[in-house]
C-alpha positions in Angstrom: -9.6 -8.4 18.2 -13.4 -8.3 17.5 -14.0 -10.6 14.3 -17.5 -8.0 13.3 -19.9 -6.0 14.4 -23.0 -6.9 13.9 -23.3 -9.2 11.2 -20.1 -8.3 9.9 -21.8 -6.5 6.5 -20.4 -3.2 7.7 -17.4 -3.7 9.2 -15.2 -6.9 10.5 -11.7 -8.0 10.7 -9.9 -9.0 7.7 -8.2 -12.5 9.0 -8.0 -14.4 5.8 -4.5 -15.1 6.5 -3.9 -17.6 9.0 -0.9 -17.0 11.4 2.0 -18.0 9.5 3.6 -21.5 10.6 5.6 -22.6 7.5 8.0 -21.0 4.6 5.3 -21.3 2.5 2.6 -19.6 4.5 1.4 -16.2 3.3 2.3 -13.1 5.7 -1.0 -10.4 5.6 -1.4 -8.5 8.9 -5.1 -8.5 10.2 -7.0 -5.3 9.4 -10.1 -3.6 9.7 -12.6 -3.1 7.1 -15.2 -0.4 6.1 -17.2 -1.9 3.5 -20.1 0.9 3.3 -20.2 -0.5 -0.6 -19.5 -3.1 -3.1 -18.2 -3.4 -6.5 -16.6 -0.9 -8.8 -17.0 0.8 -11.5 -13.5 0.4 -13.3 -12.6 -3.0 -15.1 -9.7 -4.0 -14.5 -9.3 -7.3 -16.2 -8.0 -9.3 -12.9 -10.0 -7.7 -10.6 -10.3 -10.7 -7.7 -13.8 -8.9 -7.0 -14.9 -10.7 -9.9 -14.6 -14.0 -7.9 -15.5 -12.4 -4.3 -18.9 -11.9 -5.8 -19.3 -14.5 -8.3 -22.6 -16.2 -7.0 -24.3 -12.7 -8.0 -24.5 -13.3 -11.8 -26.5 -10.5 -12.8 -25.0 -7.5 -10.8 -21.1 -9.1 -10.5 -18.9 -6.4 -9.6 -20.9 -3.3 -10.5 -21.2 -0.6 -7.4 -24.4 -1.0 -5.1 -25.0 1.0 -2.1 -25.6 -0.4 1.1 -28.3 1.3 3.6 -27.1 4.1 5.5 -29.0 3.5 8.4 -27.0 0.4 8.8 -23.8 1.8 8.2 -24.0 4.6 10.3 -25.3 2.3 13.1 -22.6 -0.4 12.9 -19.3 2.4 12.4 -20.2 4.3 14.6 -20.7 1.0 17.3 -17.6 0.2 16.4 -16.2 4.0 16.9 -17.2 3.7 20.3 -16.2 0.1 21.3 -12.8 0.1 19.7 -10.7 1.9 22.5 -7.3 1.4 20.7 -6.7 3.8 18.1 -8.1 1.6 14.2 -7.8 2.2 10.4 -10.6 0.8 8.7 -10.1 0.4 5.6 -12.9 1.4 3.3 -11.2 0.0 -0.6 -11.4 -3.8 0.2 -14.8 -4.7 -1.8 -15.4 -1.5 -3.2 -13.6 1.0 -4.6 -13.0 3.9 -1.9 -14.2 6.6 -3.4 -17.2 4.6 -5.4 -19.9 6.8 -3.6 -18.4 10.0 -2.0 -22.1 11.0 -1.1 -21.9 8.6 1.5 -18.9 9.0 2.7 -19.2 12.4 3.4 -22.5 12.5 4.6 -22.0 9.4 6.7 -18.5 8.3 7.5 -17.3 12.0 7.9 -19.6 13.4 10.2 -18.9 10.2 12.5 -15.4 10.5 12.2 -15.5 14.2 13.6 -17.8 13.0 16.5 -15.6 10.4 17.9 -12.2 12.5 16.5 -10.6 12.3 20.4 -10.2 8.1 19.7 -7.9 9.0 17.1 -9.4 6.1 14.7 -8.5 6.7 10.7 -10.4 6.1 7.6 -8.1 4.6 4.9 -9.8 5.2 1.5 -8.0 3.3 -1.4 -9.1 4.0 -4.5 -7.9 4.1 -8.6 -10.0 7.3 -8.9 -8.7 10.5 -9.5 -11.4 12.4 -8.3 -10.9 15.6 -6.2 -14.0 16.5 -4.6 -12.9 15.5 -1.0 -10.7 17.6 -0.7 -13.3 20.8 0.5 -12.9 18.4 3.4 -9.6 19.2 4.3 -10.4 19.9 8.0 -10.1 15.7 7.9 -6.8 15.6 7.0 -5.4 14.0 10.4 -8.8 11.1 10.2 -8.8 10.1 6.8 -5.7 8.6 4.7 -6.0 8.6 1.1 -4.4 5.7 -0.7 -4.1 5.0 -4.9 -3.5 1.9 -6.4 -1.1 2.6 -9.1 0.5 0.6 -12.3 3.3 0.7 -15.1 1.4 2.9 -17.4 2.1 0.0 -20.4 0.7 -2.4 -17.7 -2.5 -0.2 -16.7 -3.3 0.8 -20.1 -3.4 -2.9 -21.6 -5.5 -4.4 -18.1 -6.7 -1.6 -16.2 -9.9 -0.7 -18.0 -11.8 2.4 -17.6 -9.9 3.7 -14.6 -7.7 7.2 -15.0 -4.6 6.3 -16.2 -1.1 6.3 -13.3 -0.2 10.2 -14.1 -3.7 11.6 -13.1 -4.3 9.8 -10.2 -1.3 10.7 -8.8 -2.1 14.2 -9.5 -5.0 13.6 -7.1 -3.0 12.3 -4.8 -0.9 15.7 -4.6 -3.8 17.4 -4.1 -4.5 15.3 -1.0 -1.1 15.9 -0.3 -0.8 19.6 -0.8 -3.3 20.2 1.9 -1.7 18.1 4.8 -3.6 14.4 3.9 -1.4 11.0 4.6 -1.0 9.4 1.4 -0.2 6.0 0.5 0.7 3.9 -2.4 0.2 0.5 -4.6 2.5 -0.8 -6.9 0.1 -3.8 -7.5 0.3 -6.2 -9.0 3.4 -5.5 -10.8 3.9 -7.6 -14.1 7.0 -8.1 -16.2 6.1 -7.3 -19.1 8.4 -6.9 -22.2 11.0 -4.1 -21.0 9.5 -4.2 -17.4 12.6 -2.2 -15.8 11.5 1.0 -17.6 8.0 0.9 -17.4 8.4 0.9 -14.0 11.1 3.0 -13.7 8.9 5.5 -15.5 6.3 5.2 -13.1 8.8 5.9 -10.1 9.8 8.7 -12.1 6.3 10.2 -11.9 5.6 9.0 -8.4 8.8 11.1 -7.0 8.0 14.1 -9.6 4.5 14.4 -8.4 4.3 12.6 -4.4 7.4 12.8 -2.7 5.5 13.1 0.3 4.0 9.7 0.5 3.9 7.9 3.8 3.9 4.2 2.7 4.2 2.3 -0.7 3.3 -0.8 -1.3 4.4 -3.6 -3.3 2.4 -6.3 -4.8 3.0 -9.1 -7.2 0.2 -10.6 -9.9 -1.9 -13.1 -8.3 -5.0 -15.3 -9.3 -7.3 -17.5 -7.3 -8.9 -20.4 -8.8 -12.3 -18.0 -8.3 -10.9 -15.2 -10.4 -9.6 -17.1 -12.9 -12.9 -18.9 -13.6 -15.1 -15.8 -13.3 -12.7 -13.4 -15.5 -12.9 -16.5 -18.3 -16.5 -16.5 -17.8 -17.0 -12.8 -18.3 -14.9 -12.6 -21.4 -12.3 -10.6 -19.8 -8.5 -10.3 -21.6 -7.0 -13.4 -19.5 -3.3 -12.3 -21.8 -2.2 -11.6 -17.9 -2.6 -15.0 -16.9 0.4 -15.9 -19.2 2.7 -14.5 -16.2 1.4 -16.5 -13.1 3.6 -19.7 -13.6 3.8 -21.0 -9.6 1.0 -22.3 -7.3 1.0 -20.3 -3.6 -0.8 -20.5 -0.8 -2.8 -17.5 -2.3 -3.3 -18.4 -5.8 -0.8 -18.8 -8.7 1.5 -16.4 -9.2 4.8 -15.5 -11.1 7.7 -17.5 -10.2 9.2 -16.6 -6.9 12.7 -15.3 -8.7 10.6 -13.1 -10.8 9.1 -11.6 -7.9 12.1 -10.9 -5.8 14.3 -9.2 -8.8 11.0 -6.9 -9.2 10.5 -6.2 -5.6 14.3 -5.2 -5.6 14.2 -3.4 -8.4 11.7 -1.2 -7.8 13.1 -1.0 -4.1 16.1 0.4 -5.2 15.2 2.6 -7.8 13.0 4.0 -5.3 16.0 4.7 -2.7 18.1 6.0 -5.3 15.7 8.7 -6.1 15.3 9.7 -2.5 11.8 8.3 -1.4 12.5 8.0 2.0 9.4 6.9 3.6 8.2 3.1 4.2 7.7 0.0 1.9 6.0 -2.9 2.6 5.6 -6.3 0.7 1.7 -7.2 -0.1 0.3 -11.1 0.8 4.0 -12.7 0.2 5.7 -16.0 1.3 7.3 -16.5 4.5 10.7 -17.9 2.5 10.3 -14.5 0.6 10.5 -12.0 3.5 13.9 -14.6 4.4 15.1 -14.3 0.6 15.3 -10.9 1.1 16.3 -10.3 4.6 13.0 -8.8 5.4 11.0 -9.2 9.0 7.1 -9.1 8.5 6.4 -8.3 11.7 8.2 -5.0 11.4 6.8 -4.0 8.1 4.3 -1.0 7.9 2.0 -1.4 4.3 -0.7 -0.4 3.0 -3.8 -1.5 5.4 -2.3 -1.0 8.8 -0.9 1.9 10.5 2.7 3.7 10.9 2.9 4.2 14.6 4.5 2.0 15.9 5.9 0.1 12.9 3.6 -2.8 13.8 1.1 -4.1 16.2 3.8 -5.8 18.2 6.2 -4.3 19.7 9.6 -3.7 18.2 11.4 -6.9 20.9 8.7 -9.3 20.3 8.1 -8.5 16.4 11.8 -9.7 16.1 11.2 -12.8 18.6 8.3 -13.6 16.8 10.1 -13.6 13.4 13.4 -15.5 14.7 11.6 -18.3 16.8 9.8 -18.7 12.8 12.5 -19.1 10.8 14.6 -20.6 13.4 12.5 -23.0 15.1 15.7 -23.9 17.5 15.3 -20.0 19.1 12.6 -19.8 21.9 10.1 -17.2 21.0 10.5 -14.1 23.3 14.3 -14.6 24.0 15.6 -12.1 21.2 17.7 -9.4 22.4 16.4 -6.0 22.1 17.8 -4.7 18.6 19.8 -1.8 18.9 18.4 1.3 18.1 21.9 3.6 18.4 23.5 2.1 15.6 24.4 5.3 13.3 24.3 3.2 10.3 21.4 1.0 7.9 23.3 -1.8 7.4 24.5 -3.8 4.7 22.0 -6.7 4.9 19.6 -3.9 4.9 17.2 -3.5 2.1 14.6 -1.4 3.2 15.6 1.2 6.4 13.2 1.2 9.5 11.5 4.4 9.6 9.5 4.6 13.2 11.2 7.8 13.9 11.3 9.5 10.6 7.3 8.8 9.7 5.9 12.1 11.4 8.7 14.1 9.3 7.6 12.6 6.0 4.0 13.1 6.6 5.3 16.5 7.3 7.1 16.9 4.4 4.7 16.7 1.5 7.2 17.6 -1.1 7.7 21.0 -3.2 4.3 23.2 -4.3 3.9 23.9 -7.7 5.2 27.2 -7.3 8.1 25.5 -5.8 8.7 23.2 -8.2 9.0 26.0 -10.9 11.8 27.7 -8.9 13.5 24.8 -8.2 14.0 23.7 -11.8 14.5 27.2 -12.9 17.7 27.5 -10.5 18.6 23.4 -11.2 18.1 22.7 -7.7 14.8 20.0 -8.5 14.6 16.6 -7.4 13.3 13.7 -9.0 11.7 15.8 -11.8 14.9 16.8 -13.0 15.7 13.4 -13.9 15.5 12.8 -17.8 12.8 10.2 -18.8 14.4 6.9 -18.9 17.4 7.9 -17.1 18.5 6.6 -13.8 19.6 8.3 -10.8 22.6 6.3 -11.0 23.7 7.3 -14.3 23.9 11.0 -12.9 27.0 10.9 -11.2 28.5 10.9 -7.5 24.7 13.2 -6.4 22.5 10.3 -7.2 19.9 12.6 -9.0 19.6 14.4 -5.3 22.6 16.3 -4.8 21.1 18.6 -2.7 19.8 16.3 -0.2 22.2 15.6 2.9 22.6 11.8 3.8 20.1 10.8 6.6 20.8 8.8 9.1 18.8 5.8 10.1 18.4 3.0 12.7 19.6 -0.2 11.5 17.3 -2.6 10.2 16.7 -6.0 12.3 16.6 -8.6 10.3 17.4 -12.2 9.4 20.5 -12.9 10.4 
């Protein structure tokens, strides 16, 4: 993979995470990024922006525009050299949607011109703008993805951005009109009564997005240069009361904490029918073991859903057995089996290569829909009671119109 082009300004690889070697090292798949801007204007109290431009004390974080000379010249070299099909993501120093001008005076149009390469646009953003979509003729080139929170969590740290509920209506509006849509859960914190804050926020994520391709999970993190630059900026540092454990990628809350969140809010999820993908955000090796995960399998956030991962299914799993089994040669895994009718009871999270295209095809109910369904009782997720679990509603699960799908079996650790 090409580390830039050009000087890198524009676009270049995201490789901050070396490949992982130990328990301890950090698992982020190498991506793409568009960085056509930097800064943002929300202010989220942990933002780790705050540290990736910390030498530039007067400006810090705020938005600036980069030329558009440049960035048309460098994305569209790398439109043309890039013969594989690429996401670039475009909400890695910026926030996606910080100048729409430019992107749809300048990333659009060269999107459109190279549209037979198949390459995607991911724009991730905690904006709950709308204007985009008059471009809905890009549906099938751009994916729209929104970071969302706990709304007790993103009220008390997520400063000036739209609060969880109306940027996931934006997101149904992507939605509605054939967009891929993805989600963040990041960085989940466990606040006081952390079960239902998030549960409420699952709630509203199957109420509103059913349709969503890929969510993502995160946990709280802070490097040494966020830590120092939120103090410095007199930012409400209360969140750094939850990061108790060093990692290879800043402190963070302690490891059991972060698994009996990431299961929680995995299962709740399932049980309210979201049947699309789920990935784990910058974790530990010994995590993805912990919880009988493989990595190299997992579609999230920043790469794409087709196949599940850059390697293919036979060597992901080699890769992931001869690492946490240094005694197994790498490449000598037996191809999983992909007939078994059933997920699996070590299973936690389903693989979904085949079933991908019929969630991006199934964006959920329209609003008209929605109105019928719940007038005849036959509603999904929004006919769950706030603070109610699917669980408590009997043998239907809160989806007793739903048949039972079935699904490859998961490799994983065995």
């Amino acid at each position: 993979m090409k580390d830039k082009i050009g000087d890198g300004s524009i676009v270049s690889l995201f490789n901050a995470t070396p490949e992982p070697t130990t328990e301890e090292s950090i698992f982020c798949p190498h991506f793409y990024e568009l960085k056509y801007a930097n800064g943002c204007g929300f202010d989220c109290q942990w933002c780790f922006l705050n540290g990736t431009f910390r030498f530039d004390k007067a400006v810090g974080k705020s938005p600036r525009r980069k030329d558009n000379d440049k960035i048309a010249k460098d994305f569209e070299k790398a439109l043309k050299l890039f013969d594989t099909p690429t996401i670039f993501n475009a909400g890695e120093v910026n926030d996606g949607l910080v100048f729409e001008d430019q992107l749809s005076t300048i990333i659009f149009p060269l999107l459109r011109k190279y549209k037979n390469k198949g390459h995607r646009v991911l724009i991730l953003t905690k904006s709950n703008s709308m204007k985009l979509t008059r471009f809905s003729d890009m549906k099938d080139q751009v994916i729209m993805a929104y970071s969302v929170n706990a709304p007790g969590v993103s009220s008390r740290w997520e400063l000036g951005a739209p609060m969880p509920l109306n940027r996931l209506e934006a997101a149904r509006a992507f939605l509605d009109l054939g967009f891929e849509v993805r989600l963040r859960i990041d960085p989940i914190v466990a606040i006081e009564d952390w079960q239902n804050h998030y549960r409420t926020l699952v709630q509203a994520i199957m109420k509103f997005t059913p349709g969503i391709s890929v969510i993502t999970l995160g946990s709280l993190r802070g490097l040494q240069s966020t830590l120092i630059n939120c103090r410095e900026r007199g930012n409400d540092t209360t969140w750094t009361e939850y990061l108790e454990e060093k990692s290879e990628w800043g402190l963070r809350a302690k490891f059991e904490k972060r698994k009996e969140s990431y299961e929680f809010i995995i299962k709740l999820l399932k049980d309210y029918g979201y049947r699309g993908e789920i990935g784990i955000c910058k974790e530990s090796i010994s995590m993805f073991k912990a919880m009988k995960l493989n990595p190299f399998r997992q579609v999230c956030n920043c790469i794409g859903n087709s196949p599940l991962t850059p390697l293919g299914e036979k060597e992901a799993d080699s890769k992931w057995e001869s690492l946490v089994n240094p005694q197994t040669p790498y490449n000598l895994v037996e191809e999983p089996n992909h007939d078994s009718e059933t997920k699996g009871k070590d299973s936690i999270i389903p693989s979904a290569s085949e079933r991908l295209s019929e969630v991006r095809n199934s964006k959920g109910p329209r609003k008209d829909e929605t109105r019928t369904e719940e007038a005849q009782g036959t509603g999904q997720a929004n006919q769950v009671p706030n603070g109610e679990s699917p669980e408590d509603k009997g043998p239907g699960r809160g989806n007793a119109q739903s048949p039972k799908r079935k699904y490859k079996r998961r490799s994983v650790l065995r």
